[in-house]
N, C-alpha and C positions, 0 to 999 in steps of 0.2 A: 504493500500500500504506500502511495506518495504520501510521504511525511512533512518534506518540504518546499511546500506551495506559500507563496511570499501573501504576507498579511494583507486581506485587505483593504482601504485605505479612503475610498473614493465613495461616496452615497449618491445615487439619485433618485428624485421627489418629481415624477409624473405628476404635474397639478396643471394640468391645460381641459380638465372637463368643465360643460358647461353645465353643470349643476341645477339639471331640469326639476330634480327632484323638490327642491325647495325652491323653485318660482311661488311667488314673485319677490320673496328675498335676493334671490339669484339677480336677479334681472341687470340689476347696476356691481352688484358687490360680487366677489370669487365665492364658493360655494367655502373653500379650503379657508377664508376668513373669518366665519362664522362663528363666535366667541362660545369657548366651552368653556363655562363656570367666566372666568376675566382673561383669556387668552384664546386668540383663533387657532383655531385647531391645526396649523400648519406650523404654531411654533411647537408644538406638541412630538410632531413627525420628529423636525431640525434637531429639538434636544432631545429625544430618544437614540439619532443616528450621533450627535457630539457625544451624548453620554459613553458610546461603546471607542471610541476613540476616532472617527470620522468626521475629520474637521474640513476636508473636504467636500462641499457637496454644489449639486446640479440642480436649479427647478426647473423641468420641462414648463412651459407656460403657453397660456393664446392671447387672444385678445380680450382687454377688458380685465386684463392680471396684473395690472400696474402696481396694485395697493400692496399686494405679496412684496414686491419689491422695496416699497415704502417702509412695510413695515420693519421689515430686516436693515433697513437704512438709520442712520441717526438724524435726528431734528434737531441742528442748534437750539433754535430760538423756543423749542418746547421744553429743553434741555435747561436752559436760563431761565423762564419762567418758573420751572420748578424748584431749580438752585435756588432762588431768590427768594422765595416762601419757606425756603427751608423744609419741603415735600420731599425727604432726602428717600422718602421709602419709592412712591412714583417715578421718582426718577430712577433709583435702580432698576425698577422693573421694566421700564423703556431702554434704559443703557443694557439689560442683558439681550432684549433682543439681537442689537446689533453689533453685539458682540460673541458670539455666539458659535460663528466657525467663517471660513473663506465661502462665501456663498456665490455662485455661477447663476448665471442664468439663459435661457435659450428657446428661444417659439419653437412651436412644433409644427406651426402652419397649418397645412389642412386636417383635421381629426379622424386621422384613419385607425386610431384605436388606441391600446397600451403597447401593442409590437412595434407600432410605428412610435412612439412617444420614446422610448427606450431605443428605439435605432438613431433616434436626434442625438444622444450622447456619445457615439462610438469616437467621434474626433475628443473629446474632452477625458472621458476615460480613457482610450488609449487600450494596448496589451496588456489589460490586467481584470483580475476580477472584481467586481464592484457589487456594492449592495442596493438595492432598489425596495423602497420604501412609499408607498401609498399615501397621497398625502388626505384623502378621509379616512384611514385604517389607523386609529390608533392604540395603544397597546400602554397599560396600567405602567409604571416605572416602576412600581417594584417588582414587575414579571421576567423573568430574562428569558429573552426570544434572542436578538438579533445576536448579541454577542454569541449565544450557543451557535447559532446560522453559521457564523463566519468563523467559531473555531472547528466543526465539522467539516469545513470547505478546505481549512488549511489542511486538516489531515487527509479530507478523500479526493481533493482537487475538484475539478467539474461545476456542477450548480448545486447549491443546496433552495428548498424549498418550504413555507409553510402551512401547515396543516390542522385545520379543526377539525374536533367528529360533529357532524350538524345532523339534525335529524332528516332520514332518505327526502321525505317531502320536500327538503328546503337546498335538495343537490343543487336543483336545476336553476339555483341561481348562482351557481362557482364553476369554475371549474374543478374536477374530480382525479382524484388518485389513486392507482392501481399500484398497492404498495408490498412491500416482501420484508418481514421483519429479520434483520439480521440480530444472530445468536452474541449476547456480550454485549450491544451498543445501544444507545439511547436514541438512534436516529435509525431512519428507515430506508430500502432502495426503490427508487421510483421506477417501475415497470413503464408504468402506460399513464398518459394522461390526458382528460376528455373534456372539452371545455363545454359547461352548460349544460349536460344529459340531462332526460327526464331519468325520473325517480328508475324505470324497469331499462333503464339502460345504463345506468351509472354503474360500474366496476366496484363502489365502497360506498362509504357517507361521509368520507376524506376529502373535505374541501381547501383549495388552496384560499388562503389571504393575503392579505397586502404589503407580502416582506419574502423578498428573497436574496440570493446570493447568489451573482451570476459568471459565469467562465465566457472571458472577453469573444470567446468561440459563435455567442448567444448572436451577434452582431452579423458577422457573416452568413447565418442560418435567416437571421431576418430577412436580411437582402434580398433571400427567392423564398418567403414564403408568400405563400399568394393570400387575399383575403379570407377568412374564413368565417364565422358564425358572424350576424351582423354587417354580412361586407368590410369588416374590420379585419387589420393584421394584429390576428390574438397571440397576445406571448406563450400560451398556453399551448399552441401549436408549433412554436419553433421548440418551445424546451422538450415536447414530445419527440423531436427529431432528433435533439442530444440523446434521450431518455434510450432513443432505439439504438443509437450507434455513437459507443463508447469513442473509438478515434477520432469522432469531428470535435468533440468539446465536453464528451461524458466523463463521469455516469454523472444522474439525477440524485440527487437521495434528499429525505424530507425531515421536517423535526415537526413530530405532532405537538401542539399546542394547548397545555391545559388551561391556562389564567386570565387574566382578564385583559377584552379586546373590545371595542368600541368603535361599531361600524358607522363614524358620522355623517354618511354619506344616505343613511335610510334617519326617514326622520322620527320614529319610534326609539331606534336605539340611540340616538342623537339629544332626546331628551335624556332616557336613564342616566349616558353619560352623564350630563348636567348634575344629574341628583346626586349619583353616586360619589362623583368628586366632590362636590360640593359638602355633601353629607362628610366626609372624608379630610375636610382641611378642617385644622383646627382652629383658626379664625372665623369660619362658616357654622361650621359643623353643627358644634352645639345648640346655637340657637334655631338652626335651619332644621337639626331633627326634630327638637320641640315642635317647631311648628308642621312640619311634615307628619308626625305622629296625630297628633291635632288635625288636621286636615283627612286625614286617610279614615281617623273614627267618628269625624261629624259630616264626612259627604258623603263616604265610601260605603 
């Protein structure tokens, strides 16, 4: 087994969707801005991927993505206004956004999918492997996912992938994993993978989410893959094409998922998120459960 596959280094944050699902919030604002608890949910993605040591990173964007940019930017003069009040707390909380890692940025142009969003970085990544992170998929920071991702990738080379068990009814909104448990490891080999099957077609109840860890290989496979579910170039299809033949850029192998994930891009779980952190900070928390308790036994 390859032991030594060089760290990798580089994050990129696909945030170019237009956020149909929450029109008419969407309409003027990036879907990825949308404040969870007092922070949009795209600094959530940035300090999850700086957390693991990728100070590096890439936002795919389109149009109407300016504010992403902004935010991650510094603002003198809001910077002064708050020195000046002595708001030393607000200000730190603006100064760490933009401090926060080397951030890229780059249009994706036309919206021909995540294949295509991910093939806009091959110039910026370069010959290595990088990790790619969902910027509505967010993921608890006391859970470790990505750092396990990318130490499983140093030791098997290739792509690593991740993985929920979602109940069969709710495959046919992920892509799905045909997985082989190897004997002694906490991570899995990806046989076959099927984007969107209904329930009598899907291979498991292994759905993939919004983090993976990709073998620079991923780029050259996008190149010809042709559109597929949606008219879209699914990345779901090119990593199948690794998954099948180990010398282009394999193997696959996945790390199932047990902790806490926050899909803010449905707006159901978009609220819980809300609550649950909220519930969770110790400046919120306590009075916020009071009244959530309160509320759940005088309406509910």
């Amino acid at each position: 087994m390859n032991t030594s596959n060089p760290r990798v280094r580089k994050a990129v944050i696909p945030a170019a969707g237009l956020g149909t699902r929450f029109l008419p919030a969407t309409k003027a604002m990036p879907k990825e801005m949308l404040p969870v608890v007092d922070k949009p949910a795209i600094q959530y993605v940035v300090e999850e991927a700086v957390h693991v040591g990728l100070h590096d990173v890439l936002m795919i964007t389109g149009r109407n993505k300016r504010a992403l940019e902004d935010h991650f930017d510094r603002v003198p003069s809001l910077e002064s206004t708050l020195q000046d009040k002595g708001d030393t707390e607000k200000l730190a909380s603006i100064q760490a956004a933009s401090q926060l890692g080397d951030i890229h940025y780059v249009r994706q142009g036309d919206p021909h999918g995540l294949g295509h969003a991910v093939l806009r970085a091959k110039q910026h990544v370069g010959d290595e492997a990088f990790a790619v992170l969902l910027g509505d998929d967010l993921i608890d920071a006391r859970d470790e996912l990505l750092s396990t991702m990318i130490d499983v990738q140093a030791k098997t080379g290739g792509s690593v992938v991740a993985l929920i068990e979602v109940e069969p009814s709710q495959i046919s909104a992920y892509g799905c994993a045909d997985i082989q448990e190897i004997d002694g490891e906490d991570y899995v080999r990806v046989n076959r993978l099927v984007e969107k099957p209904s329930p009598e077609e899907a291979p498991s109840n292994l759905a993939l989410i919004g983090r993976y860890v990709l073998h620079p290989a991923v780029f050259e496979v996008l190149d010809r893959t042709e559109p597929g579910r949606g008219g879209e170039i699914q990345l779901t299809d090119a990593l199948q094409q690794l998954a099948e033949d180990e010398k282009v850029g394999g193997p696959v192998h996945g790390v199932v998922f047990k902790g806490r994930r926050y899909d803010t891009g449905d707006r159901g779980d978009y609220l819980r998120a809300i609550v649950r952190l909220a519930c969770e900070r110790e400046d919120l928390g306590p009075d916020f459960r009071t009244w959530l308790r309160s509320y759940v036994a005088e309406e509910m």
